[in-house]
C-alpha positions in Angstrom: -29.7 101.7 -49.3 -31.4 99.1 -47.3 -34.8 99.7 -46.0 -34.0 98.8 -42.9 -31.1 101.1 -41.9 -32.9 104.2 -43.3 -35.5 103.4 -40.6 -33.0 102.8 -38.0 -30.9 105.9 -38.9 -34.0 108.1 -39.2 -35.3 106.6 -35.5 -31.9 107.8 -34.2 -32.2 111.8 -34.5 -35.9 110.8 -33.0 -34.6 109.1 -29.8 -32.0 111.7 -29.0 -34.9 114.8 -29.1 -36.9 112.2 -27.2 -33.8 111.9 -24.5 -33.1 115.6 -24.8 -36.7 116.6 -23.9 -36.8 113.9 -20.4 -33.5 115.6 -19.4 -34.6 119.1 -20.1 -38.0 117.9 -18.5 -36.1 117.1 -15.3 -33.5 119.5 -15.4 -36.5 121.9 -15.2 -38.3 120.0 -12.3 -35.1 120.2 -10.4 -35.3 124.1 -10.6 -38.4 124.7 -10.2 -38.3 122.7 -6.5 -35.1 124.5 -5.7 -36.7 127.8 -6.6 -40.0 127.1 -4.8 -37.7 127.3 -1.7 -36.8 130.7 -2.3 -39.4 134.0 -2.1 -40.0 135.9 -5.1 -41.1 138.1 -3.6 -40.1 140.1 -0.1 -42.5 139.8 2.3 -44.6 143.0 3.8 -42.5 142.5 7.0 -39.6 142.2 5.3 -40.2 145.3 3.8 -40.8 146.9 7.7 -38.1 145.2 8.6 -35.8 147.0 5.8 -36.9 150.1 7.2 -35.0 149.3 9.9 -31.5 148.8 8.3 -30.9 151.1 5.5 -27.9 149.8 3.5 -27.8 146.5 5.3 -29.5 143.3 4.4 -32.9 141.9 5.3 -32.8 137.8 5.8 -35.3 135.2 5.0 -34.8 132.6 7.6 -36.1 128.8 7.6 -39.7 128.7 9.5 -38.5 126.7 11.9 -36.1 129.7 13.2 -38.4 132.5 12.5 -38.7 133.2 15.9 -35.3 132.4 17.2 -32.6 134.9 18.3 -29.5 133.0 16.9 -29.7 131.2 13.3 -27.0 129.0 11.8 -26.0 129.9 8.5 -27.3 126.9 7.2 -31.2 128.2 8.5 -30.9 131.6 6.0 -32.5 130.9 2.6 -31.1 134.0 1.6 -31.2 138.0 1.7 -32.4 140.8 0.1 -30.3 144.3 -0.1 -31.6 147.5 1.2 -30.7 151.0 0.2 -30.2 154.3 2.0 -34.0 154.5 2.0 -34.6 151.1 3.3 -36.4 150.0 0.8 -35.3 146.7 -0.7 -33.3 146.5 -3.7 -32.4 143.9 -6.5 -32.9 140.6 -6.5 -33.4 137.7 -3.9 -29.6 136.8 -3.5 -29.8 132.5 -2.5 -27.5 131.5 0.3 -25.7 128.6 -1.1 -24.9 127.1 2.6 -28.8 126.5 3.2 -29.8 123.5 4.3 -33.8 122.5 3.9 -34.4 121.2 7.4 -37.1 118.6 6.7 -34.6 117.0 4.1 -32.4 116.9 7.1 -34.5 115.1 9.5 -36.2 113.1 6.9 -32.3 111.7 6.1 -32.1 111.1 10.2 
């Protein structure tokens, strides 16, 4: 075999782990920014507020609605579920409709 191609062929297997790793890398970047969006964690007013609405939801809003009385779907970052206890249960559940506001405007 020629010298030549067993480089080439052995550089091949090298590039595509070398490819693999960059789209992994970015893949990863990706969702780690979309997760940073999201609490891990409910908040010690959401928990008050659970207390409030046993087996109902408690919603984490954008912070530029925090305050406000009506919210457009697209302002909820998601919701966490809350028992007979009202205490939070499970996981944060994402709302797929939200839209990050300063991405928005930025676009504007």
């Amino acid at each position: 075999m020629n010298p030549y191609y067993f480089i080439v062929l052995s550089a091949i297997p090298a590039v595509a782990l070398i490819l693999l790793a960059i789209l992994r890398n970015k893949s990863e970047e990706k969702e780690d920014e979309h997760n940073s969006k999201y609490p891990k964690e409910p908040s010690e007013a959401a928990k008050r507020e659970a207390l409030k609405h046993p087996n109902g939801w408690v919603y984490a809003l954008d912070a530029a609605f925090e305050y406000e009385e009506e919210v457009p779907s697209e302002a909820i970052l998601g919701a966490w579920k809350v028992n007979s206890e009202g205490k939070i249960i499970g996981d944060f559940v994402p709302n797929d409709k939200y839209k990050d506001l300063d991405e928005l405007f930025k676009k504007e």
